[in-house]
N, C-alpha and C positions, 0 to 999 in steps of 0.2 A: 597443470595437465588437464586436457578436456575431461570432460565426465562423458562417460555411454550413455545414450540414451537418444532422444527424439531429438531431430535439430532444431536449430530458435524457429522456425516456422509455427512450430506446433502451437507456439505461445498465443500463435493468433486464432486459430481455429474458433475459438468460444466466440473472440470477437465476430465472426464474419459470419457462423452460425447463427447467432442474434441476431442478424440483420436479415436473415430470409426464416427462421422457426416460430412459429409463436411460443408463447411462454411456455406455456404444457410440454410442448416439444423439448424445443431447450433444457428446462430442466433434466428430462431425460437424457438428453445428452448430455448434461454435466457429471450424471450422476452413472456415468459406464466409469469402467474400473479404469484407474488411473488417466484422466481426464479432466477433475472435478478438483478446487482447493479450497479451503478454509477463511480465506478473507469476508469478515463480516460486511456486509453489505457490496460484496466486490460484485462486478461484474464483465463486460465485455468492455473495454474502453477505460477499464478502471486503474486512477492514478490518486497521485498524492502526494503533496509539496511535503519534504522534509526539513524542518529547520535545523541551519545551525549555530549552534548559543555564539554571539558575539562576533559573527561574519556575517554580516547582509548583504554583501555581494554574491556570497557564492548561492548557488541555485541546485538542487535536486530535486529528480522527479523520480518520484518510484511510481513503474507502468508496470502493465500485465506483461510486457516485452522487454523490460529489464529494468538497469537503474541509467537513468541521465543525470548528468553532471557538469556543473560549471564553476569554474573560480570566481569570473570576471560578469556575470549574467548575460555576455554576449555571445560566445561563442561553446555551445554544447556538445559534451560525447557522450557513448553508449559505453556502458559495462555489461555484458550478458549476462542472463542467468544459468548460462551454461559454465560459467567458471564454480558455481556452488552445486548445482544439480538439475538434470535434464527438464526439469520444472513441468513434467508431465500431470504427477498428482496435487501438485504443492510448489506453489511461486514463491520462491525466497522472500523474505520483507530486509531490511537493511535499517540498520540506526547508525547514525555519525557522533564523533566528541565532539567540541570544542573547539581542539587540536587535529581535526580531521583524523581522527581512528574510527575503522570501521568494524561495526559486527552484520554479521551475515547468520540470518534464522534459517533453516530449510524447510521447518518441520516434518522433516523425515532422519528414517536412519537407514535408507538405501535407496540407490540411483543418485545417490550425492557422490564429493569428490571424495571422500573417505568414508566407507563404508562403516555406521557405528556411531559417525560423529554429525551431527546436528548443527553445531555449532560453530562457526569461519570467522577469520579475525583478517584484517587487513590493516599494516603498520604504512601504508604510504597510498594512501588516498585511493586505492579498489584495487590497484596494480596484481599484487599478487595476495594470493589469500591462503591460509593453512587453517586447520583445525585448532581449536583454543585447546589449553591444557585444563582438563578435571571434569571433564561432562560425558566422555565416554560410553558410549551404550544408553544415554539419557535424552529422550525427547524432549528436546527444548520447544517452548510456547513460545516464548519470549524474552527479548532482552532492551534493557534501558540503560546509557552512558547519567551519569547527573551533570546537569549540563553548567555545575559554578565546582566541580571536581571533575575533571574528564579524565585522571586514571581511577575512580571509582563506575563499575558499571553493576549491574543487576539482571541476573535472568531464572527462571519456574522453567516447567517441567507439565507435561502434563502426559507422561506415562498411563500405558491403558492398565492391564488385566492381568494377571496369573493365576491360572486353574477356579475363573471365577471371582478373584478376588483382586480390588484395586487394591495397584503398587501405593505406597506411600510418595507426595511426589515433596517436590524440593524448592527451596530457594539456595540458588548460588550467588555469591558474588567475588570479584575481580579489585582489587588496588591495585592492580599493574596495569589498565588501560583495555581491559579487555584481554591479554593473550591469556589470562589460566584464572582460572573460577574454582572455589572453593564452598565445599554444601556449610550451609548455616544453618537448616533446622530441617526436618521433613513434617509434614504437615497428613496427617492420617483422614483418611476418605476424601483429600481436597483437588482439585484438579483444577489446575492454573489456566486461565483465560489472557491474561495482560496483568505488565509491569509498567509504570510510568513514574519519572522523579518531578517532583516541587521545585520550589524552591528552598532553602536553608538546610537543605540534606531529609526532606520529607520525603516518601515515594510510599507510593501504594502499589497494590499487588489484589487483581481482581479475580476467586476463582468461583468454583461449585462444589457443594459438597450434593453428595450422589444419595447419600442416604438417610433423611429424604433429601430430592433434589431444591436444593436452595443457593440461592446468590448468595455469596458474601466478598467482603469489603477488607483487606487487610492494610496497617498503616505502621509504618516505621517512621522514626523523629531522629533517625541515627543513622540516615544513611544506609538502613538494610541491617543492622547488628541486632536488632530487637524490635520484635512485628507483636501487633495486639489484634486481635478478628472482629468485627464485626461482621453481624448478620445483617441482610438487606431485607426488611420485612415487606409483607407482601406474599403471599401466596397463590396470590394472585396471579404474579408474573407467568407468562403461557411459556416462555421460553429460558429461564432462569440461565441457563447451560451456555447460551447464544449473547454475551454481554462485552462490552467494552468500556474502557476506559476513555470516554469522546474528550475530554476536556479536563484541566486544573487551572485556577486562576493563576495568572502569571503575577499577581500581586499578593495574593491569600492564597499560599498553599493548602489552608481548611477546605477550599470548595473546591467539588468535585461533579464533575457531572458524568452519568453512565446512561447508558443507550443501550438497550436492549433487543436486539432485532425480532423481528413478529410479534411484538408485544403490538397492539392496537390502544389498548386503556393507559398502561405505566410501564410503557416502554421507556421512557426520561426519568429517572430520580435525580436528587442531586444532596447532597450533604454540605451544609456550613460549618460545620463542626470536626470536619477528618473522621467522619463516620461513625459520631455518638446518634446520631438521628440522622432520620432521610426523608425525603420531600416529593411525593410525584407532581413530574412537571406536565403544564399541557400544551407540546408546540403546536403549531397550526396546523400540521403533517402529522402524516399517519406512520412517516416512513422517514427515519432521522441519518443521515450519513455522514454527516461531523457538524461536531460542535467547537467553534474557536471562540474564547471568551477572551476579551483585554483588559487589560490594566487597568484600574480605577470603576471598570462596570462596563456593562455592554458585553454584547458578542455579536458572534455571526454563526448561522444556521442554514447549512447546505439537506435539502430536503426532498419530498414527492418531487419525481421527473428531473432528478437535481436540479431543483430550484435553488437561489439563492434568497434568504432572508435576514433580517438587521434587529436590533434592538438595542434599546439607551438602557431599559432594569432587566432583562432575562425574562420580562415577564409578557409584554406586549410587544407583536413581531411584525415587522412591516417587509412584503412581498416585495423585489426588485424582479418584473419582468421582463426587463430588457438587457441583464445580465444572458451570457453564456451557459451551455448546460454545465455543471459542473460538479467534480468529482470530492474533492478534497480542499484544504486551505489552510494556511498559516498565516498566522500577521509577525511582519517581519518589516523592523524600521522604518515603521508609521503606516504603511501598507500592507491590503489584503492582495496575498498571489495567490492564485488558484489552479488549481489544477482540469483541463477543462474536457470534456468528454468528446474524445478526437474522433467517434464515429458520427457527430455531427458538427464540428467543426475543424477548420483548419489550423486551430490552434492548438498546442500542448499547456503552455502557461502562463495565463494574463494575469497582471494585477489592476485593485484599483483602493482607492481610498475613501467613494461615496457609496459603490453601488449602483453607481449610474455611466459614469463609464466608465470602460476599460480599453488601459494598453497591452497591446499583445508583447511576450518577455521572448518566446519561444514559439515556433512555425515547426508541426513536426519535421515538413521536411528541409529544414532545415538543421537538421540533425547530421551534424560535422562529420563521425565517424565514430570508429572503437575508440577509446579513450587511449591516447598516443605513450603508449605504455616500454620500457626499455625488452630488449628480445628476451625471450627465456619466460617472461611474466605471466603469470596467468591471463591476464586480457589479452597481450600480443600473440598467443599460442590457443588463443582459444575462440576470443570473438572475435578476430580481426576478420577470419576467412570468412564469419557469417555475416558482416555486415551485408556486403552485398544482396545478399537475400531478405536481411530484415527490411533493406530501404523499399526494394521493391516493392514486399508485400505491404509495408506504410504506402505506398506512393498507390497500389490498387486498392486499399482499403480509405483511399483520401475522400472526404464526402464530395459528392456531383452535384451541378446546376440540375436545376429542375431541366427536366428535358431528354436527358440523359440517357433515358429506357428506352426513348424510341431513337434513337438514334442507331441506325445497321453501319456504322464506318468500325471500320478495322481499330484498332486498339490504340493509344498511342503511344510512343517510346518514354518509358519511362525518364522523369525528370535525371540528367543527368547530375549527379552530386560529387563532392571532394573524396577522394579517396578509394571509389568504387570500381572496379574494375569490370568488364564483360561477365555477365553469365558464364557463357560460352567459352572463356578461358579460364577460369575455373572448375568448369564440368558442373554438374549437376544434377542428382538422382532421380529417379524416373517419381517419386514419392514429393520429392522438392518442385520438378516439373507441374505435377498435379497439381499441387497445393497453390502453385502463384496463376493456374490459368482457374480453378478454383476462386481462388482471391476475386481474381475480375470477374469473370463471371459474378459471383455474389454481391459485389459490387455492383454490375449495370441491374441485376434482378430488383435490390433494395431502394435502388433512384427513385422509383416513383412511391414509395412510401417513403423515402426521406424528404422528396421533394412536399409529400401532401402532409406530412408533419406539420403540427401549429408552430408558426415561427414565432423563437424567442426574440425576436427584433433586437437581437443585441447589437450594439457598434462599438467594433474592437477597432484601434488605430495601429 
């Protein structure tokens, strides 16, 4: 069933704000009441390549505009985040099994599809989604599938206040695949930030305790049955509250690395030990937005003005300037795909294997349709009628040739695509009209600052 609320249009507004506010601005405008979400380091344009354990064909993008999806890496569709919640305050996040089962976070417990419930499961690859069973009334933070058991999954809690006083929040978990969760322990003053699994049934759980305010680290060897705390020392840290889980080695479930957002000094720690001791790191960047480490050593380091950067120890980082701006990344058999910042490029998501070039995997507008779901389904009932409007507003928010500002010609007809039917035979609300002649408009306004932007001389094929 649709959710009430704002139509997918809305989801773009930050982005297209961005492109004519300056920052001062903007912020304020994120920060009007139900407007603003939680994504650490998100922003306008902001996506994120999702892995799935032991399919590297199939491809996900989680964008500010919903989840895209493919089996085959060729041909993509859209899920909306209108089938979980109007995504006005709080953009769903989405984790996949193995077995393609989906969990759906909202971080809310109203203006979702079941008022109460936070937490959405889907048994056949996004199609239709219901509330999980055992989290009721519980603000879910987060949740994690373990990607070598995908009917084990993991999700916290990060409940606010009563008359003053923090709730106790929770670790739940799930051996049925995600449909129903069950509390394992409540954890007193701690407030859950991120979950993420290891490998050999490790997972960690990253929260803050409020009083005083301090990071800490918790770490389970069982799967979630039994968690030990560590403190994350440093008191340094400016923003303790504001931390993620960027990275676990995919070979040593001991190393962990955590990002801190507004930290300047020791924003990066990272522990070789599963959090008996921790290490502050110093990337070249002031300003870290994922960390992918692989197999036997090395990573990669998406950073200031999403840059990309490489290294063979974690320690010494070498700049690729001619990469894409880009958002997020996975390495997914042998290959880094990335996730790429579609308010200045034409792409959604490239991969590559040096750093030096890159193939284009996905073209937003290339973006097939609702995901061709059976009737009755939550996608077929719910984002099918929006597509139309989300291509459009892709197609005005596409970035322009230099030039483009001064150019006084009439607009021109949006790229026709599969499955789209007329504006005009759908109808469309006086608030939907705005918002797409809006779109362009912020669009030709932004040309001559996108066109005098330093070019990242990337070449995508």
């Amino acid at each position: 069933m649709p959710v009430d609320g704002a139509p997918v249009a809305l989801y773009t507004i930050t982005s297209l704000m961005s492109r004519i506010l300056p920052p001062s601005l903007l912020l304020t405008f994120l920060l009007l009441p139900g407007l603003g979400h939680a994504h650490i380091g998100a922003g306008a344009g902001d996506t994120d390549v999702l892995p799935r354990s032991g399919s590297p064909n199939v491809t996900l993008l989680e964008a500010s505009w919903g989840l895209v999806v493919s089996d085959d890496g060729e041909s993509f569709d859209w899920i909306c985040h209108e089938v979980l919640s109007n995504g006005v305050a709080e953009l769903p996040e989405f984790e996949v099994s193995s077995e393609g089962m989906f969990l759906g976070v909202t971080g809310l417990l109203t203006g979702v599809l079941e008022p109460g419930e936070s937490l959405y499961y889907s048994p056949d690859d996004g199609c239709t989604w219901s509330s999980v069973t055992g989290t009721t009334g519980r603000l879910i933070q987060d949740a994690s599938f373990d990607p070598e058991s995908p009917m084990t999954a993991i999700a916290v809690t990060a409940d606010g206040y009563v008359d003053g006083e923090p709730l106790d929040n929770t670790i739940f978990r799930s051996t049925d695949g995600g449909r129903s969760f069950d509390a394992l322990s409540d954890w007193d003053g701690l407030v859950f930030r991120e979950v993420r699994f290891g490998r050999g049934g490790v997972v960690y759980a990253l929260g803050v305790r409020l009083s005083p305010e301090r990071a800490v680290l918790l770490r389970s060897d069982n799967a979630g049955e039994d968690w030990v705390e560590y403190p994350i020392p440093g008191e340094s840290l400016e923003s303790p509250s504001f931390g993620v889980i960027s990275a676990i080695d995919p070979g040593d479930s001991q190393e962990v690395w955590l990002t801190f957002d507004g930290n300047q000094i020791d924003g990066v720690v990272r522990t070789r030990d599963g959090g008996a001791t921790f290490e502050v790191m110093s990337p070249p960047v002031s300003a870290v937005l994922d960390v992918t480490l692989l197999e036997g050593g090395g990573g990669w380091m998406i950073g200031d003005a999403r840059a990309l950067w490489s290294s063979e120890d974690r320690i010494d980082w070498e700049s690729h300037p001619d990469a894409p701006q880009v958002w997020g990344a996975a390495f997914i058999d042998g290959e880094l795909r990335l996730a790429v910042n579609t308010l200045a490029h034409p792409q959604a998501v490239v991969r590559t294997v040096d750093g030096e070039s890159f193939d284009t995997v996905l073209e937003t507008l290339d973006l097939r349709g609702a995901k061709q779901c059976p009737a009755g389904t939550s996608v077929a009932t719910t984002c099918e009628p929006l597509f139309d409007t989300l291509y459009r507003t892709l197609e005005l928010m596409r970035p322009r040739p230099s030039g483009d500002d001064d150019d006084s010609s009439s607009p021109e007809e949006p790229v026709a695509c599969e499955g789209c039917s007329a504006l005009g035979d759908q109808g469309a609300s006086g608030s939907l009209i705005l918002l797409l002649a809006l779109a362009y408009l912020c669009g030709r306004y932004s040309a001559q600052r996108v066109s005098g932007s330093p070019e990242t001389g990337a070449t995508i094929r």
